[in-house]
C-alpha positions as CSV (number, residue, x, y, z in Angstrom):
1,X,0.0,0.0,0.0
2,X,2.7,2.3,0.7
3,X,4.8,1.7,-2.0
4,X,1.4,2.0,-4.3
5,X,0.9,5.5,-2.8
6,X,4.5,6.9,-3.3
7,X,4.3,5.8,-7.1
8,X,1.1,7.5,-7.1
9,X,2.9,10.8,-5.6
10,X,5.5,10.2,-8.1
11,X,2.7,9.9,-10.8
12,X,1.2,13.3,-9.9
13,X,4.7,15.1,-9.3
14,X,5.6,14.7,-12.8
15,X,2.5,15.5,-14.5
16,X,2.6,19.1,-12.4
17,X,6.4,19.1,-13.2
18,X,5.3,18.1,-17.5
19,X,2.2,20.7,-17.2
20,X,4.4,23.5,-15.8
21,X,6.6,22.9,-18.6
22,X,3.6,23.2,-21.1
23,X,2.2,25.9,-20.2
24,X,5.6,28.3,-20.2
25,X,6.4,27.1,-23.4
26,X,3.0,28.3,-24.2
27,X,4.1,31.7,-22.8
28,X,7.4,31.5,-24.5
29,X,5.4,30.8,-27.7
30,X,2.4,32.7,-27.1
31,X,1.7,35.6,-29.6
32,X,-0.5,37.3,-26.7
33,X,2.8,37.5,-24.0
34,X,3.7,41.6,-25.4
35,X,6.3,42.2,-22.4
36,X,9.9,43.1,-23.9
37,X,12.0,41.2,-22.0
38,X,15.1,42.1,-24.0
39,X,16.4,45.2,-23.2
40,X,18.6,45.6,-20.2
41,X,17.0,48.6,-19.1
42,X,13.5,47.8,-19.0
43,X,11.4,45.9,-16.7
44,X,9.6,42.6,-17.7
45,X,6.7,40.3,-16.0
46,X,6.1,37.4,-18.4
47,X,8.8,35.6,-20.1
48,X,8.5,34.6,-24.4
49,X,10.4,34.8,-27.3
50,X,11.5,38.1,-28.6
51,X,10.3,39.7,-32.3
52,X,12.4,40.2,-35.4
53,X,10.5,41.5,-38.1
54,X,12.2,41.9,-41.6
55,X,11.4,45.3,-42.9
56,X,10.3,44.4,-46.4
57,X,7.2,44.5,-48.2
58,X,5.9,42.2,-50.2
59,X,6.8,43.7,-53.6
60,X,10.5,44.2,-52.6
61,X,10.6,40.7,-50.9
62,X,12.2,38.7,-53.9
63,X,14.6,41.3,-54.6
64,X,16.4,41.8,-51.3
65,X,15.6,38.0,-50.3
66,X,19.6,37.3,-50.5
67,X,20.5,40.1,-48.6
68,X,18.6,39.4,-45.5
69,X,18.0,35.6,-45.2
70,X,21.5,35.3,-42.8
71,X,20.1,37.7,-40.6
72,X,16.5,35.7,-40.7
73,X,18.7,32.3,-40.0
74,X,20.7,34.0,-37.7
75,X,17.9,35.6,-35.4
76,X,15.9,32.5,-35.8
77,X,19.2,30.5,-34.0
78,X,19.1,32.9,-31.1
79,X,15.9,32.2,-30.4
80,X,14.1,35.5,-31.9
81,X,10.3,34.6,-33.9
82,X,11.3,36.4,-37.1
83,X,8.3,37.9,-39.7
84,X,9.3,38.0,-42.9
85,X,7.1,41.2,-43.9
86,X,6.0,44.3,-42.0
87,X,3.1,44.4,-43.9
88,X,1.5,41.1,-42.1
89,X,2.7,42.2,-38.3
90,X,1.0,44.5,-36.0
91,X,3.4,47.1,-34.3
92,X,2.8,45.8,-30.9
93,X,4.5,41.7,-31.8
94,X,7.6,44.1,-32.1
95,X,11.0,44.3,-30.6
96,X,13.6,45.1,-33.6
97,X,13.0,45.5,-37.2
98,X,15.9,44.8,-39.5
99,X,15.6,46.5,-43.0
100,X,17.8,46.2,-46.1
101,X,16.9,49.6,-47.5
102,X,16.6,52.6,-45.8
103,X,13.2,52.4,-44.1
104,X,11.5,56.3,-43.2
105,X,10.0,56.2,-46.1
106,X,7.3,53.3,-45.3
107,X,4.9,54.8,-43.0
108,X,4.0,51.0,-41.3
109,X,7.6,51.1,-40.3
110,X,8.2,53.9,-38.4
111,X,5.1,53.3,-36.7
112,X,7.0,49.9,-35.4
113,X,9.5,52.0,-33.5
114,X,7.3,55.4,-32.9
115,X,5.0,53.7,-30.5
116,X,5.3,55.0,-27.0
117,X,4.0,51.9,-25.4
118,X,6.4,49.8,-27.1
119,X,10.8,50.1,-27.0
120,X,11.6,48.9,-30.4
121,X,14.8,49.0,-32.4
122,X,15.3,49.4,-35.9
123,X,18.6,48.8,-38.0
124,X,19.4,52.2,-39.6
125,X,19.6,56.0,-38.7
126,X,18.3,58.6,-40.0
127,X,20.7,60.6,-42.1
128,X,22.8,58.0,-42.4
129,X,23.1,59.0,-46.0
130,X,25.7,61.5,-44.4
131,X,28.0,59.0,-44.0
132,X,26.6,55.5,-46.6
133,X,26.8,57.9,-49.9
134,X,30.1,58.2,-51.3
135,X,29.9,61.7,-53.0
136,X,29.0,62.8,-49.5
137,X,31.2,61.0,-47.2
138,X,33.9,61.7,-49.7
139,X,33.2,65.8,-49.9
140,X,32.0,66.9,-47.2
141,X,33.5,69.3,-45.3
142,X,35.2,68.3,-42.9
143,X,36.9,65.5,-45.2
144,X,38.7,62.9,-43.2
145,X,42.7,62.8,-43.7
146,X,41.9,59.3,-44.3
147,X,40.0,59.8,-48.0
148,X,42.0,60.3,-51.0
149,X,41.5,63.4,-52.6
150,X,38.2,63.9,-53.9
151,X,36.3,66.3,-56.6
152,X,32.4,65.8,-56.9
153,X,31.4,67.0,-60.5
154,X,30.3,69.3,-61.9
155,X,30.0,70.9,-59.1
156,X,34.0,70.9,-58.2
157,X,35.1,70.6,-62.3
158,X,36.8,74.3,-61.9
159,X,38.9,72.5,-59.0
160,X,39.6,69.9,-60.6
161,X,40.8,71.2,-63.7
162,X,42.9,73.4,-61.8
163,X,44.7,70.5,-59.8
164,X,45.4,68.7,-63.2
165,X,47.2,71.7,-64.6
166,X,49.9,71.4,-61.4
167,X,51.1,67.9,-62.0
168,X,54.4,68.8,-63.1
169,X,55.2,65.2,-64.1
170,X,53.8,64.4,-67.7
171,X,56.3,61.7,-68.2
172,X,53.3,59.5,-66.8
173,X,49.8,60.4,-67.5
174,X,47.9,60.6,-63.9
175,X,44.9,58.2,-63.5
176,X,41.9,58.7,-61.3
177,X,39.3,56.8,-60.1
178,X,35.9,57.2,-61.4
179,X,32.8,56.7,-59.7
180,X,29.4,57.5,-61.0
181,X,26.2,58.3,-58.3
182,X,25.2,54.4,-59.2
183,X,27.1,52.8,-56.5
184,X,27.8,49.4,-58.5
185,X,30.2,51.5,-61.3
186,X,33.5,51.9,-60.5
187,X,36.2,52.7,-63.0
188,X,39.9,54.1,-63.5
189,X,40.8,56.7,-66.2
190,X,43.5,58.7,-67.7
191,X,42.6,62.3,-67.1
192,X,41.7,63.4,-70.5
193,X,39.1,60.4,-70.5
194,X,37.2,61.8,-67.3
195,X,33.6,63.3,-68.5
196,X,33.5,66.6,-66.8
197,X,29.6,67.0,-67.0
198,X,28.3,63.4,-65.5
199,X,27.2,63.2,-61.3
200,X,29.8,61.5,-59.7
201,X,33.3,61.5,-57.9
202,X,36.5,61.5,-59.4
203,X,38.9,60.9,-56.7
204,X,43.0,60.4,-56.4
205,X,44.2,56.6,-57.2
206,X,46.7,55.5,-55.2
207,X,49.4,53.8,-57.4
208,X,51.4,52.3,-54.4
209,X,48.9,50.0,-52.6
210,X,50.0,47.0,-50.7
211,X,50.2,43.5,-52.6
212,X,49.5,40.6,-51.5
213,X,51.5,37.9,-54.1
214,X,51.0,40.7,-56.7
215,X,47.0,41.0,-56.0
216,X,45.3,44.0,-54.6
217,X,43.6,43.8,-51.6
218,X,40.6,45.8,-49.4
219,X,39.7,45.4,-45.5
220,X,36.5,45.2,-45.1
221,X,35.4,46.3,-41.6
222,X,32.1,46.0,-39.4
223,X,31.3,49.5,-37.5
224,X,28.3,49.9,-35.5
225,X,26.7,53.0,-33.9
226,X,24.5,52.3,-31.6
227,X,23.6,55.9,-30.3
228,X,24.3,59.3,-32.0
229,X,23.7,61.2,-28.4
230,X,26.1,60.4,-26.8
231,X,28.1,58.8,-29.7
232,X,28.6,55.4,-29.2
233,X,30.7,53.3,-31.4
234,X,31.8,50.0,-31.8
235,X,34.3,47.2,-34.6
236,X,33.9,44.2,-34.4
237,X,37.8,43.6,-34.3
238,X,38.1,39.8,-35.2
239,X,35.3,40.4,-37.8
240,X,37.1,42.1,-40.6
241,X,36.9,40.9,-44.3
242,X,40.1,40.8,-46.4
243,X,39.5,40.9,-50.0
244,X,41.7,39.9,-52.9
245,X,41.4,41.3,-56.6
246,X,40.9,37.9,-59.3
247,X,43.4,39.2,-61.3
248,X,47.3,40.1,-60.5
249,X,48.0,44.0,-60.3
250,X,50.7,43.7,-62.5
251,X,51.5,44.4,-65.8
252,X,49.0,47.2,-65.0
253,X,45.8,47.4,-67.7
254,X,43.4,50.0,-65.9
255,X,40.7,48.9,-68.5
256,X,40.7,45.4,-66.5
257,X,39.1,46.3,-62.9
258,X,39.5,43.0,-62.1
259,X,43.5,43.8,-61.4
260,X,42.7,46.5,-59.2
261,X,38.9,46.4,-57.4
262,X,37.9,43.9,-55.1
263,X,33.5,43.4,-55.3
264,X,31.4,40.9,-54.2
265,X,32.8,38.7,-56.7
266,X,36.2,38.8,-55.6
267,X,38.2,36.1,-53.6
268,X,38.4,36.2,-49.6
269,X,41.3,36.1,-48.1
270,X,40.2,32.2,-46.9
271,X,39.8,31.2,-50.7
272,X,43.6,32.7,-51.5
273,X,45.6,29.8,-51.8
274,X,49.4,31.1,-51.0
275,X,47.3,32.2,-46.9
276,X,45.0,28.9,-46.7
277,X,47.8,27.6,-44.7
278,X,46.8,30.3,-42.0
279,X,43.2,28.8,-42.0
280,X,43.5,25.0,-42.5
281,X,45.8,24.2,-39.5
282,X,45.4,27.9,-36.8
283,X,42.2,29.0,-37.8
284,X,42.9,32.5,-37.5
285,X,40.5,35.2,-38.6
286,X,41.7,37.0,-41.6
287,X,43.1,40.0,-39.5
288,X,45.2,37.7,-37.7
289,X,46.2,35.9,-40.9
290,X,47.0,39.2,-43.1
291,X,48.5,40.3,-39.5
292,X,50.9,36.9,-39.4
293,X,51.5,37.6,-43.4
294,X,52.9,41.0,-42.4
295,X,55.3,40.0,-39.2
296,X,56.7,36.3,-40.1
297,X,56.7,36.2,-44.0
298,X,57.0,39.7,-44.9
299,X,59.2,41.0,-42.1
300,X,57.2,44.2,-41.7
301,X,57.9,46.4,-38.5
302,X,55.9,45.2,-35.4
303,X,54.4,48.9,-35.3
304,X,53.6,49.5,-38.7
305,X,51.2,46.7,-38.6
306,X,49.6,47.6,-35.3
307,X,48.8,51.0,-36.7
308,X,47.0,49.6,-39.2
309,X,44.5,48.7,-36.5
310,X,45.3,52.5,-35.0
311,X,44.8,54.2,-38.1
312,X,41.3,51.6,-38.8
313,X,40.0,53.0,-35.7
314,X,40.8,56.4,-36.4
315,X,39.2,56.8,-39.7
316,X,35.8,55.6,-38.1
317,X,36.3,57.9,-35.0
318,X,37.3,60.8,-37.6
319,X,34.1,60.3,-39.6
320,X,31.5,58.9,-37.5
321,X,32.4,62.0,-34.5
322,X,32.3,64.9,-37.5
323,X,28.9,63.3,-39.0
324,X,26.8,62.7,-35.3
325,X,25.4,66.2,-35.6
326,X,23.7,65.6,-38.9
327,X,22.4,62.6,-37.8
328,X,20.6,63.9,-34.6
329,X,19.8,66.9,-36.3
330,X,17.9,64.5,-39.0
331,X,16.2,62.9,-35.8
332,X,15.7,66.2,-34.0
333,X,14.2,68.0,-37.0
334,X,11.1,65.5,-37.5
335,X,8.6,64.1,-34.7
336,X,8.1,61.0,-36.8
337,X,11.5,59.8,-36.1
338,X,10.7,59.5,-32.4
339,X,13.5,59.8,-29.9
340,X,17.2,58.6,-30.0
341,X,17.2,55.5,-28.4
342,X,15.5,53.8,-31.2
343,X,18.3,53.2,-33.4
344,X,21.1,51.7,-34.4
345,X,23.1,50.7,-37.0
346,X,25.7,48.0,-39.0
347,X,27.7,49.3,-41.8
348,X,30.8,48.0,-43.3
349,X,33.8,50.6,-44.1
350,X,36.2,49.5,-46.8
351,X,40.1,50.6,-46.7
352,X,42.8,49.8,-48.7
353,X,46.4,50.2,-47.5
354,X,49.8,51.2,-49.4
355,X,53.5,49.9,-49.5
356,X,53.6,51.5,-46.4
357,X,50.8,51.0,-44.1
358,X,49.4,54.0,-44.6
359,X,45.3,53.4,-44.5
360,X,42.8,54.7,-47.3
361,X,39.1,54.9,-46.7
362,X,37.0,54.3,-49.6
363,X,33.6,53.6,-48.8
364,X,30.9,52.7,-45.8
365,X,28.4,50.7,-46.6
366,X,24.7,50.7,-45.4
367,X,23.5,47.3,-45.1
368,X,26.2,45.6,-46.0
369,X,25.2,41.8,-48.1
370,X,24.9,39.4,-45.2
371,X,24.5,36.2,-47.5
372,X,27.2,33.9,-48.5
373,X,27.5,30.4,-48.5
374,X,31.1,29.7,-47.3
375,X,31.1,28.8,-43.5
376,X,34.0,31.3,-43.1
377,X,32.2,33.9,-44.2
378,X,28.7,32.7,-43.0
379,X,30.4,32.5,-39.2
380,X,31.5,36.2,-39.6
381,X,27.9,37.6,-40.5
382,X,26.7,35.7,-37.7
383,X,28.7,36.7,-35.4
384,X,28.4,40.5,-36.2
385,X,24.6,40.3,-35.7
386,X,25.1,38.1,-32.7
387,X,27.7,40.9,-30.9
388,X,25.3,43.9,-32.5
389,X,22.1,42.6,-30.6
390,X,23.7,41.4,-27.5
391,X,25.5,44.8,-27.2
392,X,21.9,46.6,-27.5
393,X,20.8,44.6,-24.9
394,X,19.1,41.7,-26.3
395,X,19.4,38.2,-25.2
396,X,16.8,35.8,-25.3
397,X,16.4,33.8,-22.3
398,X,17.1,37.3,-20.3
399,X,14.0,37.5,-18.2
400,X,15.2,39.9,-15.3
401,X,16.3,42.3,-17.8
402,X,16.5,45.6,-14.9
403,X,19.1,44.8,-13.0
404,X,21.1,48.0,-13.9
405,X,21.3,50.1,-10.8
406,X,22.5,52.9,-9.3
407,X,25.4,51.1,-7.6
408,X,26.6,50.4,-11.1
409,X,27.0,53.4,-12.6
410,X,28.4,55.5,-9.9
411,X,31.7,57.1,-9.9
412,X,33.8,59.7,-7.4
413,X,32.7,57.5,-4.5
414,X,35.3,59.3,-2.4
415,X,33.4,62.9,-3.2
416,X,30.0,62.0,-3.5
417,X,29.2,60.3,-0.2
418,X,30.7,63.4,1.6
419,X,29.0,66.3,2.5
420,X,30.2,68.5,0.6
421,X,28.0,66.7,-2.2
422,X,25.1,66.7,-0.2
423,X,23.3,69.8,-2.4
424,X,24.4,68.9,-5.4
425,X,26.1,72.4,-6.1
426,X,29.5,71.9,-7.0
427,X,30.9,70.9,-9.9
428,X,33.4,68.5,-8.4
429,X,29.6,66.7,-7.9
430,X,28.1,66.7,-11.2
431,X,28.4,63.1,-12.4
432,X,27.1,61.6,-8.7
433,X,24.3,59.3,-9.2
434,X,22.1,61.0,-6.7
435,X,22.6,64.4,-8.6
436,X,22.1,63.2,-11.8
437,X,18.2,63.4,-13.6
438,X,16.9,60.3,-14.5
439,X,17.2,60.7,-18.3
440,X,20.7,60.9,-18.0
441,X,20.5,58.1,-15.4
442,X,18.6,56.4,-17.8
443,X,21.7,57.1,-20.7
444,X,24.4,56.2,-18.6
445,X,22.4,52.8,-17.5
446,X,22.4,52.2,-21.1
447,X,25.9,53.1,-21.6
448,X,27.2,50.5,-19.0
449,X,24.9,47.8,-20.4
450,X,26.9,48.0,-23.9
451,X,30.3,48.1,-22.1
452,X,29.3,45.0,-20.6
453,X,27.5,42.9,-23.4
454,X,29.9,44.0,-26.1
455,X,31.9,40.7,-26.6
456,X,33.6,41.0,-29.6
457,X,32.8,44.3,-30.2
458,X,35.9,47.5,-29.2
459,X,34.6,50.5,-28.4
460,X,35.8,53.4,-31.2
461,X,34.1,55.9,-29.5
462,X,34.3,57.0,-26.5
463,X,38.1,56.8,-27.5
464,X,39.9,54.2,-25.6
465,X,41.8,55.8,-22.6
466,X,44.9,54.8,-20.8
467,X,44.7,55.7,-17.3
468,X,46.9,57.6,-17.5
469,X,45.6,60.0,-19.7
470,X,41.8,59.6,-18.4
471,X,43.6,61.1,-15.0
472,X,44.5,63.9,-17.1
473,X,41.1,64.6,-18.9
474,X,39.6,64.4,-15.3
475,X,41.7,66.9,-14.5
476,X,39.5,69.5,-17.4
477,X,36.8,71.5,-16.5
478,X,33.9,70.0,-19.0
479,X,32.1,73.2,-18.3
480,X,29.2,72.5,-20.8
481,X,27.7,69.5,-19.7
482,X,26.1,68.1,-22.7
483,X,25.1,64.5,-23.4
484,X,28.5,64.2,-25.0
485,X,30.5,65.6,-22.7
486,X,28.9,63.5,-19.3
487,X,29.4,60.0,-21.2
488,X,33.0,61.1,-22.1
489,X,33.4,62.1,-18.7
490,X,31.5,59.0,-17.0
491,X,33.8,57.0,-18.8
492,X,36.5,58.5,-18.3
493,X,35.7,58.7,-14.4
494,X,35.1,54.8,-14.6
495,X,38.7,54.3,-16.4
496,X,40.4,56.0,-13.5
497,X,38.4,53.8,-11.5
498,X,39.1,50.5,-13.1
499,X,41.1,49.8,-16.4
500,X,38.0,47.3,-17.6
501,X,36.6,50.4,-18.2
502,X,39.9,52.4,-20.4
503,X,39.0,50.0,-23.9
């Protein structure tokens, strides 16, 4: 009898344990369950799956089908319920919509992320035009010390007649490279074969780039901004692309671009046969292969290839930093757009490099192609989504998602618990929690949540400190206390802190 009755209370212990199970799947499932339990900043009651929806319509679905179905697979793997059209989704299912194209101009969209009940993400900025279009990134003042020269026609044909007629050397006829406002046609020409009238760029070819075994290559390089105020920006450092022209550089035939661009259809660095030997037996990244090409076959100088890196960094800083006020001017300027917080983006910035080292920006791309079908390649894509929404504070399986608190972000403990803090008056006390409103609370909550979910993700900007020199910036009046300036400064306060906090 008693052993019937403790196989009974077995019996009836599993089916609550089985029926508990059941019914939080059904949760996790459950279309109904509308709590965003993602982002690290917001509270959450009832635990299911977080929502990707794939900003394309129906009409544009076949045509950009390529270029989003990573992301889909990828999403779908970190346990995100993806829709493949925004067309078929009501805005409140929604926690990020990822686009291809730029997305402001579909109503249905923005009224995803403009939905005060609701904190949803979406892939792009507005503006980012400022920086993704080449005869702006390329012109506009201020132009980054990283861009070859540059001349938009017509509008700069005076200029750049006049800088033709003070090459003194005519032994060898300059060449330039050509780009027309489609972004796909590329081309290199003599000077007197350059059509003065047509939209495009005509910008400086540099004739010493780096070879590798007599082929051109291009670095291609994942940025992401994840906040325009303050400016937050990230690499993905073990993530870059290195891309290898089909064709030998030399003898030189300009009318062949196959010798000198590197495309979608060009070789990766995996695919190059003199560096598999990097890949087959270390598996390096191709950073750390092209870096290993450099030091052990090459013999170049230890610091002339870390400054590749250094001068990487510094071309994104450069650009991204001159550019954030058109972009939050863009989002300032119209109501639609909502507030700052609901954007972010993933671009990839293509360099070349000369003889040497010396790094050339030549392009950022908006949405760059996520679809391949090497696993190399496929890992890479993967992994940049995977740091991107894990920095911005999405995890699945992340049900207590507000655990930021005031303990976290504070900094000048030593001043701020003393009295002399105790009204809040002086400046020595501006960055103490308790003094601090609750939006910018709120900002630097956020802040410390990317710091800590980054992964493989380096911070670009905030520039990296030393401690060293984050003792000396705290040693600056910041006067006025903008957005900006109190991130800088937080961060800065947390490097002197704790050198976690300097990279």
């Amino acid at each position: 009898m008693k052993y019937k009755m403790a196989r009974q209370g077995v019996t009836c212990t599993l089916a609550i344990a089985i029926s508990m199970q059941l019914y939080f799947l059904y949760l996790l499932q459950s279309e109904e369950s509308h709590c965003v339990v993602v982002h690290s900043t917001f509270p959450c009651t009832l635990p299911r799956r977080p929502v990707v929806i794939l900003g394309i319509s129906r009409n544009e679905e076949k045509r950009y089908q390529t270029g989003i179905q990573l992301a889909m697979d990828t999403f779908s793997r970190l346990g995100f319920r993806t829709h493949r059209s925004y067309e078929d989704t009501k805005p409140d299912n929604c926690d990020i919509v990822w686009t291809h194209t730029y997305p402001f101009r579909h109503d249905k969209i923005v009224e995803l992320f403009t939905n005060p009940k609701h904190n949803v993400k979406i892939n792009h900025f507005p503006g980012i035009a400022s920086i993704c279009v080449k005869a702006v990134l390329n012109t506009a003042s201020p132009v980054s010390k990283y861009i070859p020269k540059t001349y938009k026609m017509p509008d700069d044909r005076k200029s750049f007649i006049d800088e033709v007629s003070k090459i003194k050397n005519r032994e060898k006829e300059q060449v330039w490279v050509e780009k027309k406002s489609s972004h796909r046609n590329v081309t290199v020409k003599a000077t007197h074969e350059i059509d003065l009238d047509s939209e495009g760029i005509i910008q400086t070819f540099i004739h010493n780039q780096f070879l590798l075994y007599g082929h051109v290559i291009s670095l291609g390089v994942m940025v992401i901004i994840t906040s325009v105020s303050p400016l937050r920006v990230y690499t993905l450092d073990n993530g870059w692309m290195v891309r290898i022209a089909n064709k030998p550089y030399h003898p030189v035939n300009y009318s062949d671009f196959e010798t000198f661009i590197t495309n979608s259809g060009s070789n990766n660095l995996f695919e190059f046969e003199p560096m598999r030997r990097f890949f087959d037996h270390t598996r390096y990244s191709r950073r750390q292969a092209l870096i290993a090409h450099l030091l052990s076959d090459l013999g170049v100088e230890q610091s002339k290839v870390q400054s590749i890196r250094e001068q990487v960094f510094d071309a994104v800083h450069d650009v991204v930093y001159n550019r954030r006020g058109i972009l939050g001017n863009v989002i300032n300027g119209n109501k639609r757009f909502g507030n700052y917080s609901s954007f972010f983006e993933v671009t990839r910035w293509d360099f070349i490099i000369d003889e040497n080292m010396k790094v050339y920006l030549i392009e950022a791309n908006m949405s760059p192609n996520l679809m391949t079908s090497h696993f190399l390649a496929r890992a890479k894509n993967y992994n940049t989504i995977f740091n991107t929404i894990t920095t911005i504070g999405y995890r699945h399986g992340s049900w207590n998602t507000n655990g930021i608190r005031d303990k976290d972000i504070n900094v000048d403990i030593k001043v701020c618990f003393t009295e002399i803090c105790k009204a809040c008056e002086l400046k020595e006390c501006y960055l103490c929690s308790k003094c601090l409103p609750d939006e910018i609370k709120q900002m630097l909550r956020t802040s410390y949540m990317e710091h800590v979910n980054r992964l493989g993700l380096r911070r670009v900007h905030p520039k990296p400190l030393g401690q060293e020199a984050a003792n000396k910036l705290r040693e600056q009046n910041f006067g006025n206390l903008s957005r900006e300036l109190i991130n800088q400064a937080w961060i800065t306060a947390k490097c002197v802190e704790d050198e976690y906090w300097c990279t």
